[in-house]
C-alpha positions in Angstrom: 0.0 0.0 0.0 1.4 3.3 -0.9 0.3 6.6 1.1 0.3 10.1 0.4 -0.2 11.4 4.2 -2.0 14.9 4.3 -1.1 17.4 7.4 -3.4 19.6 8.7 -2.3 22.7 11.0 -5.5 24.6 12.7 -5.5 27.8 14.6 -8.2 28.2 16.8 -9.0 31.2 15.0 -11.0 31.5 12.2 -9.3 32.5 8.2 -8.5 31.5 5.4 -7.3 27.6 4.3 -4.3 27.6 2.4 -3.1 24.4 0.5 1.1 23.8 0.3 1.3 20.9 -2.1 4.4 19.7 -3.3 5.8 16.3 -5.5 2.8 16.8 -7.7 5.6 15.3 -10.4 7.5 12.4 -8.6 10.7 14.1 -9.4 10.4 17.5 -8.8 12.0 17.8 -4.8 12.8 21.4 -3.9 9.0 21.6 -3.1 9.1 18.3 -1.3 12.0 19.9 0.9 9.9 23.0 1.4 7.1 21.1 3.0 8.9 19.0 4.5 10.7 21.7 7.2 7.5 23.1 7.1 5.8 19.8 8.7 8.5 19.0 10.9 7.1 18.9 15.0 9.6 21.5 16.1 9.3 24.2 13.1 8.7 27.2 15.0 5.0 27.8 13.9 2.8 30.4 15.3 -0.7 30.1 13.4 -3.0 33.0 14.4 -5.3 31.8 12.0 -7.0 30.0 9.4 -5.4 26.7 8.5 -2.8 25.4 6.5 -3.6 21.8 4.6 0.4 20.4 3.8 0.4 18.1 1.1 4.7 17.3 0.6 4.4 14.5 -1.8 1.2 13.8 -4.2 2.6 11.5 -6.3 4.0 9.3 -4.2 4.6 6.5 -7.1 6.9 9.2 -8.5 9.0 10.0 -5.9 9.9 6.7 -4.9 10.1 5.4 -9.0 12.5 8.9 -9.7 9.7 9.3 -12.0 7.6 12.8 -13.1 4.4 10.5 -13.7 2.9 7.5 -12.4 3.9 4.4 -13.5 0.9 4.8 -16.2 2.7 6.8 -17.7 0.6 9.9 -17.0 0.8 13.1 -15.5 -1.6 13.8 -12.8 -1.3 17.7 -13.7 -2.5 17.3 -16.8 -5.2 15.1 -15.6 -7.9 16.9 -13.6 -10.7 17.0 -12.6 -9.6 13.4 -12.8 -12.3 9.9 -13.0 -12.1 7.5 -9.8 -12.7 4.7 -12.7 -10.1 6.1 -14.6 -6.2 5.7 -14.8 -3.9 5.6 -11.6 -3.1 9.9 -12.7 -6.9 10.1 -13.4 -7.9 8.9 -9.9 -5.1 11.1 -8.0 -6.6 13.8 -9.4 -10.2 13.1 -8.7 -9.4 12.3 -5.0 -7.5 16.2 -4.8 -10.7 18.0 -6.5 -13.2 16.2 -4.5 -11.7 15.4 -1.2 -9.2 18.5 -0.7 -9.7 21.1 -3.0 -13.6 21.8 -1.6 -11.8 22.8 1.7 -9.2 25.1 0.0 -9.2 29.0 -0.4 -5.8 29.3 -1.9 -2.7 27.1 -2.5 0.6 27.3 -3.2 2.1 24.3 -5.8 5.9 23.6 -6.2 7.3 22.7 -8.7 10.9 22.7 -10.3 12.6 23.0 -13.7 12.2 19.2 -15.5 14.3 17.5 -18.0 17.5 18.8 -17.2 16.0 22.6 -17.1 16.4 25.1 -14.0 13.9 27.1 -13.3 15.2 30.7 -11.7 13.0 31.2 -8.2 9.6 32.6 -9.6 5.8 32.3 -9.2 3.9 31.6 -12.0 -0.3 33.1 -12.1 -2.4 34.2 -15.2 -2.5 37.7 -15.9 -6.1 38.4 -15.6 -6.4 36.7 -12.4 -6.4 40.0 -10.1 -6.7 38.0 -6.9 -3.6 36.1 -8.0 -1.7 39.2 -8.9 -1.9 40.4 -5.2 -1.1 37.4 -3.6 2.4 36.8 -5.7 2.9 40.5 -4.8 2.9 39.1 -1.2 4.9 36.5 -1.6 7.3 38.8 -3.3 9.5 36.3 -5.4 12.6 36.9 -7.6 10.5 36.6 -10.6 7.3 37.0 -11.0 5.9 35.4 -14.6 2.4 35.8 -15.9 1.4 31.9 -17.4 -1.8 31.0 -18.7 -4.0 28.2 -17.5 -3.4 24.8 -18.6 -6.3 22.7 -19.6 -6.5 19.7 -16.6 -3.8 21.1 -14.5 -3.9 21.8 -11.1 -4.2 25.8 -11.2 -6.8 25.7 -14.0 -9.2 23.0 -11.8 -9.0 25.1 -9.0 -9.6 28.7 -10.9 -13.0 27.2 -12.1 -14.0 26.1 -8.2 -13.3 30.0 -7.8 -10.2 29.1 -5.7 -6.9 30.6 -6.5 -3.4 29.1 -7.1 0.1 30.3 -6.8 2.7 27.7 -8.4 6.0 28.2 -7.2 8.7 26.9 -9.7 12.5 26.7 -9.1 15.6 24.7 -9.5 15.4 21.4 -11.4 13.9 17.9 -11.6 16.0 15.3 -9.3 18.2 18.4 -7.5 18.2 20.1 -4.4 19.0 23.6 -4.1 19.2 25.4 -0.8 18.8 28.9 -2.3 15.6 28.0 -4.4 14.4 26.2 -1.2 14.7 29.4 1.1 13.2 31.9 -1.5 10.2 29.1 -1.5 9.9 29.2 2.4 10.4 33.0 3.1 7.7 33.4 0.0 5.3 30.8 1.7 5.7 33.0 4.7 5.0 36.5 3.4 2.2 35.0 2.0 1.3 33.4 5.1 1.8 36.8 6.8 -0.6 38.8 4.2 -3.1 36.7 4.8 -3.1 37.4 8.6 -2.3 33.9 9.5 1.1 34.3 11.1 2.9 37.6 12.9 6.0 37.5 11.2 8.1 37.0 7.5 11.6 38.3 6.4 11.4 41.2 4.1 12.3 39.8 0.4 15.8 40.4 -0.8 14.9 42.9 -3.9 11.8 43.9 -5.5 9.9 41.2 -7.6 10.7 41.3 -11.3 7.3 41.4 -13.6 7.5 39.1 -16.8 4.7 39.6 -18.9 5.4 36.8 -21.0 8.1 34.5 -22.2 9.8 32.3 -24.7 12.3 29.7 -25.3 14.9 30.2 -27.5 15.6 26.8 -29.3 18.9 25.0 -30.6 19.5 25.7 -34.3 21.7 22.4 -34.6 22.6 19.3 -32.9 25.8 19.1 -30.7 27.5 20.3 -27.4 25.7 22.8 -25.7 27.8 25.2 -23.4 26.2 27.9 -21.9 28.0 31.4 -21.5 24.8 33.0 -19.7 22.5 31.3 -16.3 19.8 32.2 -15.2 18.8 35.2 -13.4 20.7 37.9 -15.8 19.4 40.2 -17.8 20.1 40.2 -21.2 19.9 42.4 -24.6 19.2 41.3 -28.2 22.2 39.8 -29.9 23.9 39.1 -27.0 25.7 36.2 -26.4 24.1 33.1 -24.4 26.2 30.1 -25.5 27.9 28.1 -28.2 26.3 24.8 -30.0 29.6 22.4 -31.4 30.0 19.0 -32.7 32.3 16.3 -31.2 34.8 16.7 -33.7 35.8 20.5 -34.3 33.9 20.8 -37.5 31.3 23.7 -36.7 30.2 25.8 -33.6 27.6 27.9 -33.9 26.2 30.9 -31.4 23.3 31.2 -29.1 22.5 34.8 -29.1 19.2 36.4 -27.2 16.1 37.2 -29.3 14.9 39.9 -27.3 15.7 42.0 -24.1 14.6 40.4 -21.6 15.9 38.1 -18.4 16.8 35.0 -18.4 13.9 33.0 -16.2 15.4 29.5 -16.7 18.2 27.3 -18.8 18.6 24.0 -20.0 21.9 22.1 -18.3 22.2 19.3 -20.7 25.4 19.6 -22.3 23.8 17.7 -25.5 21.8 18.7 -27.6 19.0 18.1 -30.4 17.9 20.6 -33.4 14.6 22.4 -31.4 15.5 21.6 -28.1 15.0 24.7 -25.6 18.0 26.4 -24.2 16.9 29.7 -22.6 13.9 30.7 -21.3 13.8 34.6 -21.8 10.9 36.5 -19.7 10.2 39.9 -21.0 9.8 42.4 -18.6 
């Protein structure tokens, strides 16, 4: 029997309910950390109100199989509102929408970079979503990116139950990083901390930068990727972000930037295929 154990902290007080979900892809484990300190018996908690519904790992198949999907081969966040008759994803993601989600106000999903790909510290919200907008400005992130909703995702099946979700993204798949871990638990707290639900947060390092959208900027050949630019760095048109080679000394071929814009996240395999993505630029 595999479990998926749920923790739920209640002030006596009443407020909002907040869902911290993380491991919604098996191998995604920056936001498993997260949640973990947060659930540990001695993290200094004090909840003045509301409650706070701690999911650390959804997909538990993934996490122990090193896995983003089940062993269906599906992804549970592209699966919602899910089917309990359907596939192992399909019934993951009926159980969330109708046996957590109805008790949720807002949540907060982690998530990291996949495939290789890091993902700069950033929360991710649609643009039109006004309620959403003023939460990531309390959780004050690096980076904030506006994303549209994706059909059977998490975010999307909770913005049509009138519920609103932050997703946290940062680092990559199968990699801890103590930097991307902290910026995800001092943002968790200033959101906390807007919401009235506990006294205190540190103040965020620099102001948020606003994406309003983004794109990848692709590999024109095949070959050895190496990188000249990471991300977090602002760039200009033209310049230089890294060099595409063959084994063999034949060719190399630049990576230049398509647009002004900052770099939001970067592929770190070191080979490469014609289309794969290399940059992710934001544009502010």
């Amino acid at each position: 029997m595999i479990e998926a154990p749920i923790f739920v902290l209640r002030s006596r007080r009443k407020g909002p309910t907040v869902l911290l979900c993380g491991g919604l892809h098996g191998d995604e484990i920056n936001g498993v950390e997260i949640l973990r300190r947060f659930v540990m018996p001695d993290y200094p908690w004090e909840l003045q109100s509301g409650t706070i519904i701690a999911i650390p790992v959804i997909n538990t198949f993934g996490f122990i199989n090193f896995s983003r999907e089940l062993p269906d081969g599906k992804d549970v966040n592209r699966s919602f509102p899910g089917n309990p008759g359907g596939s192992l994803a399909s019934r993951v993601a009926h159980f969330m929408t109708h046996r957590v989600l109805p008790h949720v106000d807002i949540g907060v999903d982690y998530h990291t970079g996949g495939a290789s790909r890091f993902n700069f510290p950033q929360v991710r919200y649609a643009a039109n979503d006004k309620r959403a907008k003023s939460l990531a400005d309390a959780f004050a992130p690096p980076v904030i990116l506006h994303s549209g909703l994706i059909d059977k995702s998490l975010r999307k099946q909770m913005h049509g139950m009138g519920k609103t979700l932050l997703v946290y993204e940062g680092g990559e798949s199968m990699r801890l990083d103590g930097d991307v871990v902290k910026q995800g638990m001092t943002g968790t707290l200033r959101l906390l901390k807007h919401l009235g639900m506990v006294p205190d947060a540190p103040e965020p390092e620099s102001p948020s930068i606003l994406c309003h959208k983004s794109s990848w900027i692709r590999a024109k050949r095949s070959g050895i990727y190496t990188a000249v630019g990471k991300a977090g760095a602002f760039v200009h048109k033209k310049d230089l972000l890294g060099y595409i080679s063959d084994p063999y000394g034949e060719f190399q071929v630049e990576v230049r930037a398509t647009a002004d814009g900052f770099v939001v996240g970067h592929n770190n395999m070191p080979v490469v295929n014609q289309g794969d993505a290399l940059v992710h630029l934001g544009i502010t």
